[in-house]
FIZAMI-671993 format. One record per residue: x, y, z negated of N, C-alpha, C in turn. Coordinates in steps of 0.2 Angstrom, whole numbers, padded with zeros to 4 digits, always signed. Last residue first. Layout:
// residues N
XYZXYZXYZ...
END
This chain:
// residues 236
-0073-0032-0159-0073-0032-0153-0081-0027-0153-0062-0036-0169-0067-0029-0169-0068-0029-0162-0052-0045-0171-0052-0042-0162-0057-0036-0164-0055-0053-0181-0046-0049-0181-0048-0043-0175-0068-0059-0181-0064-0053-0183-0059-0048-0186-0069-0071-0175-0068-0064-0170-0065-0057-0175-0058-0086-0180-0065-0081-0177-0064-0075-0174-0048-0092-0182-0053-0095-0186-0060-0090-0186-0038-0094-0177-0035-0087-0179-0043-0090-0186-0034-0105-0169-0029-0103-0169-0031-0098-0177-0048-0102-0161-0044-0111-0162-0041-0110-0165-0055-0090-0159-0056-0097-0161-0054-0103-0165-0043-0084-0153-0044-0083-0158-0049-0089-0161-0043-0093-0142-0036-0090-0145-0040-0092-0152-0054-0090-0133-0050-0096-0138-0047-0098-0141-0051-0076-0135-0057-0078-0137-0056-0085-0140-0041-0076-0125-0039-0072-0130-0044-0076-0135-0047-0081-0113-0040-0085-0116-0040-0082-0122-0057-0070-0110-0058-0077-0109-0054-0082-0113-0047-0060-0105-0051-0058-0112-0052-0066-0114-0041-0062-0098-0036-0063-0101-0040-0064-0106-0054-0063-0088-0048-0069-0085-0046-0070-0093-0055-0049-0089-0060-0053-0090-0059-0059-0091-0043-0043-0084-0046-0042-0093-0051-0049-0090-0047-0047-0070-0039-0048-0074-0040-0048-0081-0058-0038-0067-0057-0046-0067-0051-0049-0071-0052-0025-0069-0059-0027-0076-0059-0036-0072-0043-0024-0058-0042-0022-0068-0047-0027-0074-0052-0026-0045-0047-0030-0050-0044-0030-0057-0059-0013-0051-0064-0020-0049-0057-0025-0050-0049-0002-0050-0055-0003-0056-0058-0011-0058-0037-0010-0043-0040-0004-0041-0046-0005-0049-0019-0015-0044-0026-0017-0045-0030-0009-0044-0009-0020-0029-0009-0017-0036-0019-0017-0036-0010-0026-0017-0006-0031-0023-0008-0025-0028-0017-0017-0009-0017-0028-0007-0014-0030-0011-0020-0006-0013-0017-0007-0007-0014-0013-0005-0029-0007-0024-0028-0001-0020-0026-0002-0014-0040-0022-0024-0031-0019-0025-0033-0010-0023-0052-0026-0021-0051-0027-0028-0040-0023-0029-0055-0022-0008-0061-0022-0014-0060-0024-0019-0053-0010+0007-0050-0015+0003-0055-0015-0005-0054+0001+0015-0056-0006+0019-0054-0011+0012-0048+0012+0013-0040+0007+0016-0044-0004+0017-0056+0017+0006-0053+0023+0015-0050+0016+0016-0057+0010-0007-0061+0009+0000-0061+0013+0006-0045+0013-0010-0044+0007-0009-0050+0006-0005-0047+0029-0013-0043+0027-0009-0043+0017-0007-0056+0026-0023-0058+0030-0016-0054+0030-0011-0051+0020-0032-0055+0017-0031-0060+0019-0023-0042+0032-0037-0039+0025-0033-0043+0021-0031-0051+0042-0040-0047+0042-0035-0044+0038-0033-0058+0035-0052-0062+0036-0044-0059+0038-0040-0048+0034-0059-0051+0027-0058-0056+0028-0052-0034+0045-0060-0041+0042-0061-0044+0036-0059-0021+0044-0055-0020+0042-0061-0028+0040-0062-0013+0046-0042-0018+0043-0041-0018+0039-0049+0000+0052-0043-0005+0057-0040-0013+0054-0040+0010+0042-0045+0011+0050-0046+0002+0054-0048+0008+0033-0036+0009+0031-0046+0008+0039-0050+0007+0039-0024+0001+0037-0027-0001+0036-0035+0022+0043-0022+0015+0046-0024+0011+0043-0027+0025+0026-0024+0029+0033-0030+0022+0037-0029+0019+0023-0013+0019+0019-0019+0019+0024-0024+0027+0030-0003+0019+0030-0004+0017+0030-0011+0040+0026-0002+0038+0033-0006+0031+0034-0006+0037+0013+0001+0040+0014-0007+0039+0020-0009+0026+0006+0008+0028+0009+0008+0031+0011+0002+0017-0006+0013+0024-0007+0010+0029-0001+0010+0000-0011+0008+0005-0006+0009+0011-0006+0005-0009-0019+0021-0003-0021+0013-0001-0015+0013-0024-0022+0028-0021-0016+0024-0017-0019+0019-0036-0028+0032-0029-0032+0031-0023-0027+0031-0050-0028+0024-0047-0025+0028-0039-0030+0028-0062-0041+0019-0057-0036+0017-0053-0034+0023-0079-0045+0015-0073-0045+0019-0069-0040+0021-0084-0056+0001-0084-0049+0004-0079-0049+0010-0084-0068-0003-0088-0067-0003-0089-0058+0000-0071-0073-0007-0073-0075-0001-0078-0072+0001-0064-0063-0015-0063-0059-0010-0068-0066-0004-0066-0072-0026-0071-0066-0026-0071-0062-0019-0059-0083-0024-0065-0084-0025-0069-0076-0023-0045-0076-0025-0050-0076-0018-0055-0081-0018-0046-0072-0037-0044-0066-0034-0048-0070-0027-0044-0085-0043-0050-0080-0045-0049-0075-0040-0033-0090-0036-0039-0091-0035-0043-0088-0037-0024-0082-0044-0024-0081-0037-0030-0085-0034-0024-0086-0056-0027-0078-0056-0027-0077-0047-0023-0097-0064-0025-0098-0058-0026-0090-0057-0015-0101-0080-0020-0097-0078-0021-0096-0070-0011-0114-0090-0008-0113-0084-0013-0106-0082-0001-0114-0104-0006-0117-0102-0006-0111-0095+0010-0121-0116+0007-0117-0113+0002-0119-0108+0013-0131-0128+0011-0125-0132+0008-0119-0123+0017-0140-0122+0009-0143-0124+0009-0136-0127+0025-0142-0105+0025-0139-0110+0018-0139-0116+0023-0146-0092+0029-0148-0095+0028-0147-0102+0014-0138-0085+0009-0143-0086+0016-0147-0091+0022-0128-0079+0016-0128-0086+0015-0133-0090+0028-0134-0070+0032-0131-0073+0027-0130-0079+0015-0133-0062+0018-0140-0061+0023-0138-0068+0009-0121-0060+0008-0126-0062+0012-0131-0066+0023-0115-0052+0021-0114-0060+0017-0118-0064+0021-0121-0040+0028-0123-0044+0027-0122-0050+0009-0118-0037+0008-0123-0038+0014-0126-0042+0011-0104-0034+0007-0106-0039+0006-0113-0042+0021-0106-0023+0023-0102-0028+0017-0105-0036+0012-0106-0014+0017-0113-0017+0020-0112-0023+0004-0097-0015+0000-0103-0016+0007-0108-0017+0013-0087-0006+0010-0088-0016+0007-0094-0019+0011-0093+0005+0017-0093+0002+0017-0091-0008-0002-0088+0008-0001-0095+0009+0007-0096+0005+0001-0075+0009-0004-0076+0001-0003-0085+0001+0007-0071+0018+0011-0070+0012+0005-0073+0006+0000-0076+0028+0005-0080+0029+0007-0078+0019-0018-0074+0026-0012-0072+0030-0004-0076+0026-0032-0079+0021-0028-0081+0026-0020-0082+0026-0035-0069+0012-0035-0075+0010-0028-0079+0013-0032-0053+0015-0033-0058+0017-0034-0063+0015-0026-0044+0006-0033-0046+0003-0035-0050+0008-0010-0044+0000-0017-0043+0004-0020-0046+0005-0005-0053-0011-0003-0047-0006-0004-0048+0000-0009-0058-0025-0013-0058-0019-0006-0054-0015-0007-0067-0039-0014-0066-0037-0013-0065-0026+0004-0078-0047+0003-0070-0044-0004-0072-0041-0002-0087-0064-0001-0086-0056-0001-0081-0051+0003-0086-0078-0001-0083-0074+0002-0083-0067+0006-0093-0093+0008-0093-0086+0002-0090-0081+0002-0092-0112+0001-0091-0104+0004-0091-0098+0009-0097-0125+0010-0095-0119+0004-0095-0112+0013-0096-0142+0008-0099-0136+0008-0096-0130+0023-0091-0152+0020-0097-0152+0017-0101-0146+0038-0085-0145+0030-0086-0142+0028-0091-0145+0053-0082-0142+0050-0078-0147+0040-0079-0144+0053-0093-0135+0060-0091-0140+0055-0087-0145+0049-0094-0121+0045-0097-0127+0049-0098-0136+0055-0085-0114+0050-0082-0116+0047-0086-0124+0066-0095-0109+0068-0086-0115+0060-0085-0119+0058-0104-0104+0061-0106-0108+0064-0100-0115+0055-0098-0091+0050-0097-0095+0050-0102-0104+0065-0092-0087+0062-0088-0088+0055-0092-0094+0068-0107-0084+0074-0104-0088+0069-0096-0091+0059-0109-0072+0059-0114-0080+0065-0110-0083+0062-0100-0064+0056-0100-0069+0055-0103-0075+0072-0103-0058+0073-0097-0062+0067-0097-0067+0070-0116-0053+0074-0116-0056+0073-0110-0061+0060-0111-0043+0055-0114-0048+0064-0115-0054+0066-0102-0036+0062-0098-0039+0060-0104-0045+0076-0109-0029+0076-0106-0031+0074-0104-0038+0065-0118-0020+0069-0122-0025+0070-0117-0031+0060-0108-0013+0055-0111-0018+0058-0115-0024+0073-0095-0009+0068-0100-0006+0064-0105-0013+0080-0085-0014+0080-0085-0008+0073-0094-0005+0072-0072-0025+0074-0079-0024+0073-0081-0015+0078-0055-0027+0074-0061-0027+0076-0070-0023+0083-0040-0036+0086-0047-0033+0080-0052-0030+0075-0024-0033+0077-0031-0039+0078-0037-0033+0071-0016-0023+0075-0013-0028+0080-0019-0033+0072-0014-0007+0072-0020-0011+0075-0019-0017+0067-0007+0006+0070-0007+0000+0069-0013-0005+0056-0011+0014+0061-0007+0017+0068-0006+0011+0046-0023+0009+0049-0017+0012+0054-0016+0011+0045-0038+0012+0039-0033+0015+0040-0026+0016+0049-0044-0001+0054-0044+0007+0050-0039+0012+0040-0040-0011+0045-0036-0010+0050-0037-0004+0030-0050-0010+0029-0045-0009+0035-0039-0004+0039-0061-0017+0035-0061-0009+0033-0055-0007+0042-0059-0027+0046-0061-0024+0045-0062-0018+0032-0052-0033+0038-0046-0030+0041-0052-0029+0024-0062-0038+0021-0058-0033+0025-0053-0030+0029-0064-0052+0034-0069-0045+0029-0064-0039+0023-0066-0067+0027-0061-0063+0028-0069-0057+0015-0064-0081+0014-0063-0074+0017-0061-0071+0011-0072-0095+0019-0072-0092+0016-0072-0085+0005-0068-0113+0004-0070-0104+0012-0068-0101+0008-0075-0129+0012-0070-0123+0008-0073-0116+0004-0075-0144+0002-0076-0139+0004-0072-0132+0011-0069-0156+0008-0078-0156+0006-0079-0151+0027-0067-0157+0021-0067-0154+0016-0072-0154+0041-0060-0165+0037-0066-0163+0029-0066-0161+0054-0049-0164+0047-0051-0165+0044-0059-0164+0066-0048-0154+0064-0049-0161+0060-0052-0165+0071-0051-0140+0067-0048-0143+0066-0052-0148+0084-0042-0133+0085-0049-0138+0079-0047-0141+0088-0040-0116+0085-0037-0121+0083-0041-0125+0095-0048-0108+0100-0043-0111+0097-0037-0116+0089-0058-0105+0094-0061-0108+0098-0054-0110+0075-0050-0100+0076-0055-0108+0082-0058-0109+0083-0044-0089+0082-0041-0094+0081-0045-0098+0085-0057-0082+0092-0052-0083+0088-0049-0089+0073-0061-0078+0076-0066-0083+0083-0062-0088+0068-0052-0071+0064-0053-0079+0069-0057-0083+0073-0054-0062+0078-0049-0064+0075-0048-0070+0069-0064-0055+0079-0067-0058+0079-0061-0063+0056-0062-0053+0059-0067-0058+0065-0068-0061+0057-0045-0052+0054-0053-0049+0057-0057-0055+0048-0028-0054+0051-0035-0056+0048-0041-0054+0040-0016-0049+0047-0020-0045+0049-0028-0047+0040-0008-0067+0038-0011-0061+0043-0014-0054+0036-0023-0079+0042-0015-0079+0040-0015-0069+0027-0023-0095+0028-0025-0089+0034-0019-0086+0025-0025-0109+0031-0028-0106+0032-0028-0099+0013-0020-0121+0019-0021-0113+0023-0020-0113+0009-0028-0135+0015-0025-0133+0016-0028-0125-0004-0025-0143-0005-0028-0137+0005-0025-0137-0014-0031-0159-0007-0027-0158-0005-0029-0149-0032-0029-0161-0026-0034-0161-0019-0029-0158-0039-0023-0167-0036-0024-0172-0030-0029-0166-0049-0020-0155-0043-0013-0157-0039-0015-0163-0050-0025-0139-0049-0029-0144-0044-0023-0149-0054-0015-0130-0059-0021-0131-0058-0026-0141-0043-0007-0127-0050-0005-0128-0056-0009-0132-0034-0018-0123-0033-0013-0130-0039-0009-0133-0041-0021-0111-0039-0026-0117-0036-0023-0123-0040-0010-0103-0045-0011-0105-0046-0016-0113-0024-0006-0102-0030-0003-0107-0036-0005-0108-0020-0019-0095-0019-0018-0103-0025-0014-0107-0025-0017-0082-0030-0020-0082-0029-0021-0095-0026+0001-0075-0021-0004-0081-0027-0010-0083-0024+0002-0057-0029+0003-0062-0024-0002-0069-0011+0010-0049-0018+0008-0049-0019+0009-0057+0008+0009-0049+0001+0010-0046-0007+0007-0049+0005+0002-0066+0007+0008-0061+0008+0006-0056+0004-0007-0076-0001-0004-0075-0002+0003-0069+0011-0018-0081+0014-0012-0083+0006-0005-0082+0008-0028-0073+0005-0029-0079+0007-0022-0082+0012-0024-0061+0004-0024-0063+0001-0025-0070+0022-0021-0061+0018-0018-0061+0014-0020-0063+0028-0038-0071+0029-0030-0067+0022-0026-0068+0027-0043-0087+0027-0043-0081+0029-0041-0076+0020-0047-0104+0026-0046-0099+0025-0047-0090+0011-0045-0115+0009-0047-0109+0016-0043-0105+0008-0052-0133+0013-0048-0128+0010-0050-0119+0001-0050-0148+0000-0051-0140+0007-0048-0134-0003-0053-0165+0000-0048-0157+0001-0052-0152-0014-0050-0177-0012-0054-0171-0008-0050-0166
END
């Protein structure tokens, strides 16, 4: 069985915690190929799958990207293009999300999650539209299906109370991808910075990695079930 999980960061695993390894750890016959690249929004996921022709075929692809389209007007450099407003982004999506299902029997859509851990604050209410454009664009399709990772995120964050620490720093970033490679130095940084499941309010720290496998683990299981005829392709 192969698996592809396409992204940015977060699915790539830099900054922070790789929520991949833990899902390669868990599942050792299944084939995982990342995809994620970091920075990546949705115009320049689209540039890269129209100018790298993937081969393969997957029986099952997650598709987690749009959180660098809000994130990245935040700083100071803006490495990758992004959409100028909601129309935009839901056009680029359905064409993003039309490449991917070329080479995917079954697809996951994955909602961004957060940039900062405030529930509240303006850029997390601007994801929420974002996730409802995704929806709406899923619910078009009977081979994909829709995953809410931004609601999980602040299910868990109602319950604790989070600093309002984003960091938009890009030579930060670089350090930290540098220098904060263990699980208790990023997890000691994210509690100096007041915060319970990111390092710095969009990358993941140990406690968001192991919610995001648990999210994916979740999907993969009736995957296998429905599709595969049981558990032991995954040697779990």
């Amino acid at each position: 069985m192969k698996i592809a999980l396409i992204g940015d960061s977060l699915t790539e695993g830099r900054p922070g915690v790789s929520f991949a390894h833990i899902l390669q750890q868990k599942y050792e016959k299944i084939i995982f190929q990342n995809l994620g690249k970091p920075g990546e929004t949705v115009k320049s996921l689209n540039k890269r799958l129209n100018e790298t022709k993937i081969e393969e075929t997957y029986d099952l692809t997650f598709l987690w990207i749009g959180v660098n389209d809000v994130f990245s007007k935040l700083l100071k450099v803006q490495a990758q293009p992004v959409v100028k407003n909601n129309e935009e982004f839901n056009d680029c999506y359905k064409i993003l999300l039309k490449s991917v299902l070329n080479f995917s029997k079954q697809v996951v859509v994955v909602s961004p999650a957060l940039v900062g851990e405030n529930p509240r604050n303006a850029t997390n209410n601007t994801l929420q539209e974002l996730t409802t454009i995704i929806q709406t664009i899923a619910g078009k399709h009977s081979n994909v299906s829709f995953l809410n990772m931004q609601s999980v995120f602040l299910n868990k964050l109602g319950k604790v109370k989070s600093a309002d620490y984003i960091g938009t720093s890009v030579l930060k970033m670089m350090v930290e991808t540098l220098f904060y490679k263990s699980h208790s130095k990023i997890d000691n940084l994210s509690t100096k910075r007041g915060l319970h499941l990111t390092l710095d309010g969009v990358h993941l720290n140990s406690k968001g990695a192991l919610i995001v496998a648990d999210e994916y683990s979740s999907i993969i299981d009736i995957y296998l079930k429905k599709f595969v005829g049981g558990d032991d392709v995954a040697n779990k």
